[in-house]
N, CA, C and O of each residue as an XYZ file, in Angstrom:
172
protein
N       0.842     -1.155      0.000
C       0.000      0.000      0.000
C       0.899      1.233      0.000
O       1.828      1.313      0.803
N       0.719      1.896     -0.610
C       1.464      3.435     -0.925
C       0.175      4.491     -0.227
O      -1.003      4.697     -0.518
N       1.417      5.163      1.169
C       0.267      6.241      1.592
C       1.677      7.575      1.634
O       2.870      7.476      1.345
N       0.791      8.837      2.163
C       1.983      9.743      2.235
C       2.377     10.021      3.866
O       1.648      9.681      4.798
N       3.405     10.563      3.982
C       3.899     10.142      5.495
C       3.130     11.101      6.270
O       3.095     12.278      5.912
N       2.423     10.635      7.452
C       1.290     11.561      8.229
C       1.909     11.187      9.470
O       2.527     10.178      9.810
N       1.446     12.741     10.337
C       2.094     12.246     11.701
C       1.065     10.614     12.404
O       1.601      9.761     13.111
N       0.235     10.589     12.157
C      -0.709      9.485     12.928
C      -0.143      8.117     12.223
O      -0.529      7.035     12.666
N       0.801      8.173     11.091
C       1.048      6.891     10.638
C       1.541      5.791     10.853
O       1.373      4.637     10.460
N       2.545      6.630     11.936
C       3.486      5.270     12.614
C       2.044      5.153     13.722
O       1.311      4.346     13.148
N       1.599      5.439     14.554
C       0.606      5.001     15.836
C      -0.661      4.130     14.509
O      -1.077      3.156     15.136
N      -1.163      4.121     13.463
C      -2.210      3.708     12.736
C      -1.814      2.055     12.829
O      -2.477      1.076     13.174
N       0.019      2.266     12.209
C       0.992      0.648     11.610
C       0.782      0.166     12.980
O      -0.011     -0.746     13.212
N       1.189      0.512     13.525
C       1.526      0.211     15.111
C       0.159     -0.405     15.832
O       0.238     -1.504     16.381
N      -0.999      0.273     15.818
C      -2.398     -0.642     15.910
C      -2.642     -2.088     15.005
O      -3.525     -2.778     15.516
N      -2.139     -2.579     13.977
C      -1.891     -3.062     13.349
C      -1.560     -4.557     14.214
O      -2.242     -5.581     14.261
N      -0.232     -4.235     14.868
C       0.257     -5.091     15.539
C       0.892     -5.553     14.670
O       1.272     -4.986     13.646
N       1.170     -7.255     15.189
C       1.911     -8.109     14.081
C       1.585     -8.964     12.922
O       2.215     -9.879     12.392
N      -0.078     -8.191     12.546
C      -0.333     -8.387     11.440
C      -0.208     -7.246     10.232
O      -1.008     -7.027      9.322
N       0.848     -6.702     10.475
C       1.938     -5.167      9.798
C       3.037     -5.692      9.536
O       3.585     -6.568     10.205
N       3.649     -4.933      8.020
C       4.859     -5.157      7.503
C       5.282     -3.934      6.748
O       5.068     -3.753      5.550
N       6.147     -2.784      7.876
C       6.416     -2.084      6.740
C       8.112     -2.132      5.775
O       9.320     -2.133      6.015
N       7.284     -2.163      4.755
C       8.365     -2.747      3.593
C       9.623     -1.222      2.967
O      10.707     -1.111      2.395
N       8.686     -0.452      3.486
C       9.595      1.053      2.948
C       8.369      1.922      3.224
O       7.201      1.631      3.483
N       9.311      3.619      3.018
C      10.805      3.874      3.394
C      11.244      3.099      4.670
O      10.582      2.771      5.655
N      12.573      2.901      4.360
C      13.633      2.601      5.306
C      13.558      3.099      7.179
O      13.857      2.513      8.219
N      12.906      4.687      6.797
C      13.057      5.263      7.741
C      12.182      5.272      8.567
O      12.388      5.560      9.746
N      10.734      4.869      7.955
C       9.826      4.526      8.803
C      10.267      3.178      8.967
O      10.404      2.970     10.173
N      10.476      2.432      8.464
C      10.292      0.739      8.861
C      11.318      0.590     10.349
O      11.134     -0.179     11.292
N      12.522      1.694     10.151
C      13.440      1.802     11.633
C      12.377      2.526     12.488
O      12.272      2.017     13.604
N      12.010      3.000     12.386
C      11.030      4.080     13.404
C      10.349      2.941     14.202
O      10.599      2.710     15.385
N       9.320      2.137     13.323
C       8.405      0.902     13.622
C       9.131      0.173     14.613
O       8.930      0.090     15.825
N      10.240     -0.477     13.697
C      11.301     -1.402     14.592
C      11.833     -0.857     15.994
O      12.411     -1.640     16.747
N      11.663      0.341     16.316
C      12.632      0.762     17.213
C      11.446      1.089     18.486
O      11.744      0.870     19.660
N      10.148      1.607     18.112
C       9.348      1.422     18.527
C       8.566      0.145     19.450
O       8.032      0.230     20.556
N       8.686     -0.777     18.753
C       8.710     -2.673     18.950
C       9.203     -2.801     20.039
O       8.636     -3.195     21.058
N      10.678     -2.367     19.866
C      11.999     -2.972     20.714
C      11.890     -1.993     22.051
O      12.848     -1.986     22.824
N      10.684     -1.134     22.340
C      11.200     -0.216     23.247
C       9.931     -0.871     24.248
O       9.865     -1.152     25.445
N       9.039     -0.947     23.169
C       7.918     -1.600     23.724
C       8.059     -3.598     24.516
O       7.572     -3.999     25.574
N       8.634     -4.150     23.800
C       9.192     -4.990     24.285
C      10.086     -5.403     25.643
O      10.456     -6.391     26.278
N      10.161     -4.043     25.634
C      11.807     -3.982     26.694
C      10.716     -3.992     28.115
O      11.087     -4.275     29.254
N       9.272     -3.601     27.707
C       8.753     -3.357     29.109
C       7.989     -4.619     29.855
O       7.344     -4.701     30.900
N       8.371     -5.579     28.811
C       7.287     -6.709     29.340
C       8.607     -7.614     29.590
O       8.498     -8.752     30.045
């Protein structure tokens, strides 16, 4: 899916859960990932 970058976009992917794959840009897909890993760290 091709959207344009909105601030609500990473929190939209992120509702998603782990039925989400973002494939590109790069820079969101680190954003996502880094997000994950921060969230992870708390459980």
């Amino acid at each position: 899916m091709k959207v344009g970058l909105a601030p609500d976009l990473e929190a939209w992917i992120m509702g998603w859960g782990p039925r989400a794959k973002v494939l590109a840009p790069v820079a969101l897909r680190n954003r996502i990932a880094a997000s994950l890993q921060k969230a992870a760290m708390q459980y």
